[in-house]
BAMARTOR-789330 format. One record per residue (C-alpha): residue in three letters; chain; x, y, z. Coordinates in nm, 4 decimals, always signed. Each point is the difference from the previous one (the first is absolute). Layout:
<atoms>
ATOM   residuo   cadena          x          y          z
ATOM       ALA        A          X          Y          Z
...
</atoms>
This chain:
<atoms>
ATOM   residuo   cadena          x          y          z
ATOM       UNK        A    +3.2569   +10.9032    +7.9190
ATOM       UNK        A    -0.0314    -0.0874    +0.3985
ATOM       UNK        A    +0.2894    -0.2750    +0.1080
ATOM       UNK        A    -0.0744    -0.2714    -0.0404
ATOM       UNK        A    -0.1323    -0.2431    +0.3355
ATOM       UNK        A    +0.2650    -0.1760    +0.1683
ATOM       UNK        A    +0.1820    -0.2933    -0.1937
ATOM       UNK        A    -0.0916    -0.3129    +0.0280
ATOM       UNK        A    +0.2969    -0.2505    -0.0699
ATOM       UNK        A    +0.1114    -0.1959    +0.2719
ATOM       UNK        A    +0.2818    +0.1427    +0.0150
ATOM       UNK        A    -0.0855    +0.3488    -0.0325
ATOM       UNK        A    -0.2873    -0.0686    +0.2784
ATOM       UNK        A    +0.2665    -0.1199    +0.2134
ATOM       UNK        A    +0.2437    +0.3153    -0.0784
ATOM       UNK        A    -0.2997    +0.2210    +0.0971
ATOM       UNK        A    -0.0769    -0.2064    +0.3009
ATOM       UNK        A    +0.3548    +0.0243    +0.1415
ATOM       UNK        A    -0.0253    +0.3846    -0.0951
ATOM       UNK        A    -0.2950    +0.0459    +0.2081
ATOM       UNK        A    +0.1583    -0.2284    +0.2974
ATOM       UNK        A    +0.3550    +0.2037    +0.0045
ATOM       UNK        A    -0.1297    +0.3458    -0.0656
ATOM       UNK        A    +0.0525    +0.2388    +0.3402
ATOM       UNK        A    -0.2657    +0.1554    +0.1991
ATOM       UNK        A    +0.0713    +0.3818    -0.1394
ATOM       UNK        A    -0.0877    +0.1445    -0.3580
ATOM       UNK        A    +0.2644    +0.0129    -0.2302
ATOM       UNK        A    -0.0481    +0.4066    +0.0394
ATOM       UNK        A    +0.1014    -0.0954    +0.3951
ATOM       UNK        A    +0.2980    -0.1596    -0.1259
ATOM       UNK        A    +0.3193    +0.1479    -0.0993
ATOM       UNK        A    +0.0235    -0.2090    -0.3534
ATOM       UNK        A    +0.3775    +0.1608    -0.0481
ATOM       UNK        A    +0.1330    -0.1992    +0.2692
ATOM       UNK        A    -0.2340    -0.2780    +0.0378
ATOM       UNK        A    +0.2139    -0.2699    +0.0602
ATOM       UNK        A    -0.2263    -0.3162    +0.0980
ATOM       UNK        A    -0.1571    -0.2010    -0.2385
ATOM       UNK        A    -0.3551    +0.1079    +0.1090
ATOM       UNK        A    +0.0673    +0.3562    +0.0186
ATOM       UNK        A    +0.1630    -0.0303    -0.3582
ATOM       UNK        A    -0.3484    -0.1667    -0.1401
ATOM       UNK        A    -0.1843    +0.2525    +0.1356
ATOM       UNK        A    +0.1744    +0.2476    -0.1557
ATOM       UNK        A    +0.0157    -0.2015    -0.3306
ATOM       UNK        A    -0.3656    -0.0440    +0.0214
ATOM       UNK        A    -0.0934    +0.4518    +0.0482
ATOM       UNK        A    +0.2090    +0.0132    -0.3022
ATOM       UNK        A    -0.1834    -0.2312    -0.1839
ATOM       UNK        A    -0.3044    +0.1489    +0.1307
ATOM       UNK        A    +0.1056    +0.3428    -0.1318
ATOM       UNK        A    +0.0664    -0.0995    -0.3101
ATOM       UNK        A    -0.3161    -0.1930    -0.0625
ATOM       UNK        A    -0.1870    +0.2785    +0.0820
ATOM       UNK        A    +0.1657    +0.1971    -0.2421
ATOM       UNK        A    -0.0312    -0.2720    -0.2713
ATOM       UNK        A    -0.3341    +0.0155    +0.0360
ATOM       UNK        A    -0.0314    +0.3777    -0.0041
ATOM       UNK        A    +0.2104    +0.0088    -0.3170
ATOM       UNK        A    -0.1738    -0.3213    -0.1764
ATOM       UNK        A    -0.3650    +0.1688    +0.0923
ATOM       UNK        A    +0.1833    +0.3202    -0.1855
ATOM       UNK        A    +0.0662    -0.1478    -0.2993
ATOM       UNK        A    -0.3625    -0.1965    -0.0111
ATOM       UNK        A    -0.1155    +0.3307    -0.0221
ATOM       UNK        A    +0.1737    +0.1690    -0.3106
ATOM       UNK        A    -0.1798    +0.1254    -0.2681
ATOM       UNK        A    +0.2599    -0.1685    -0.2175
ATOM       UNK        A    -0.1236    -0.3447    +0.1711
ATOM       UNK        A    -0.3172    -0.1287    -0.1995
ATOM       UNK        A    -0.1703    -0.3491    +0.1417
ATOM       UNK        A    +0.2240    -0.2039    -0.2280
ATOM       UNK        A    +0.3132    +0.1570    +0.1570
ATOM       UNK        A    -0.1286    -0.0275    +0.3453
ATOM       UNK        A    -0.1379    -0.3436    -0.0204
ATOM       UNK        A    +0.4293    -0.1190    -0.1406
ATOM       UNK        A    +0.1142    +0.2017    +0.2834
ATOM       UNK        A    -0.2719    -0.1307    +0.2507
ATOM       UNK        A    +0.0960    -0.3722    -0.1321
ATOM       UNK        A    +0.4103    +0.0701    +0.0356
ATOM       UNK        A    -0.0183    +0.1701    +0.3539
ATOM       UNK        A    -0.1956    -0.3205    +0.1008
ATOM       UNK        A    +0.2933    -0.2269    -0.1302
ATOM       UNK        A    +0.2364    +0.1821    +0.1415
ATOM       UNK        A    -0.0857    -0.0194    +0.3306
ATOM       UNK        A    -0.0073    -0.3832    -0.0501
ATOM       UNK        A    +0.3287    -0.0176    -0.1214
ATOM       UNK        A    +0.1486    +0.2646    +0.2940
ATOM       UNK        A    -0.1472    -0.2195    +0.2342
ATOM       UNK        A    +0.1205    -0.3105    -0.1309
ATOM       UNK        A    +0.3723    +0.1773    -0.1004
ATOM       UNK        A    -0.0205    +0.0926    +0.3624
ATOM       UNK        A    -0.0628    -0.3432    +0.1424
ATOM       UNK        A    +0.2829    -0.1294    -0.2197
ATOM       UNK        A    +0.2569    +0.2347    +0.1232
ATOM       UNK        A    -0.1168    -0.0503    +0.3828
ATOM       UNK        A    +0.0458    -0.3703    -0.0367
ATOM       UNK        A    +0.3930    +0.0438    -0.0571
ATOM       UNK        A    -0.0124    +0.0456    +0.4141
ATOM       UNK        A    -0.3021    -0.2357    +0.0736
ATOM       UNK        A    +0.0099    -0.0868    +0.3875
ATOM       UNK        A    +0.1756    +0.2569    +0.0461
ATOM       UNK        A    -0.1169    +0.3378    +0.1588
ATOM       UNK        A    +0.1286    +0.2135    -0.2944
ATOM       UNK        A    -0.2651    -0.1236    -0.2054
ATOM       UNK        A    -0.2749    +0.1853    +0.1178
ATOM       UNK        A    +0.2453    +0.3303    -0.0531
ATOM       UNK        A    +0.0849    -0.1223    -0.3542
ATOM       UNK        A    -0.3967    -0.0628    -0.0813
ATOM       UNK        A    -0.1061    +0.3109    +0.0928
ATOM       UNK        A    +0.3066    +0.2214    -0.1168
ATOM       UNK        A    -0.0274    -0.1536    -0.3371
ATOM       UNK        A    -0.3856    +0.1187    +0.0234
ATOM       UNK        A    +0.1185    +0.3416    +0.0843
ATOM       UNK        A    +0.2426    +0.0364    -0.2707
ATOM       UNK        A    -0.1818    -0.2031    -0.2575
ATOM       UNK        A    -0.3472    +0.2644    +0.0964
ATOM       UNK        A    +0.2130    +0.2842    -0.0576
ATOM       UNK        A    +0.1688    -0.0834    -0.3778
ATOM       UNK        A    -0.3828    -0.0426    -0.0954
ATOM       UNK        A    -0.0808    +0.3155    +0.1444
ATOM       UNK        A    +0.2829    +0.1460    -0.1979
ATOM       UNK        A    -0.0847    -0.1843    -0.3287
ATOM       UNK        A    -0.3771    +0.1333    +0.0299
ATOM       UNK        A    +0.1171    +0.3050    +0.0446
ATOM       UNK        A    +0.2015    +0.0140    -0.2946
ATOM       UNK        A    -0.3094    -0.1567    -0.1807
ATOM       UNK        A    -0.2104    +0.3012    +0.1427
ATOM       UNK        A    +0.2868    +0.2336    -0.1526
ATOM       UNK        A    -0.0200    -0.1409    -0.3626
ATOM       UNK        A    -0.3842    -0.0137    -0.0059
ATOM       UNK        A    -0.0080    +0.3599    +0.0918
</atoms>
């Protein structure tokens, strides 16, 4: 399943806003993300990472769609849960961000929890793909 569109909270709009605002000139893939040391630089990094690992969510969720082992009752649950999930990572992501609201970490916080949060459902799909095999 794609990502979903951008959030739309308030205060996930505004987290995405000041994302867009702080984020440097140069690619992440310009940027030396093992010693990026200002906040922007740090996002930017945050936010390939993320960008990696949704792509490879999606890969691995559009894998296990396809199983034989997956009929349209199976796919339909899984279809349904990777729906809600993204709801709840993006509101779980929100709620950690808002520990440093105002502050310029928050922005890093949002989009590292997206990152890391992307990548355990990546692994758990993956692990689903294994069993269904």
């Amino acid at each position: 399943m794609p990502a979903s569109s951008l959030p739309t909270t308030p205060a996930i709009a505004l987290l995405t806003a000041l994302c867009a605002t702080t984020l440097p000139l140069r690619p992440a893939a310009a940027l030396d993300c093992k010693n990026a040391v200002s906040t922007p630089e740090m996002v930017a990094c945050a936010d390939a990472e993320r960008e990696v690992e949704d792509k490879r969510l999606n890969r691995i969720y559009q894998t296990l769609m396809k199983l034989e082992s997956m009929d349209e009752q199976a796919r339909g649950l899984l279809r349904d849960a990777q729906r809600k999930w993204v709801q709840y990572r993006d509101a779980r992501c929100s709620f950690e961000a808002d520990a440093w609201r105002g502050g310029t970490g928050a922005s890093l916080l949002y989009v590292g929890c997206l990152a890391a949060a992307t990548k355990a459902r990546a692994d758990e799909l993956e692990t689903d793909i294994e069993q269904r095999r």
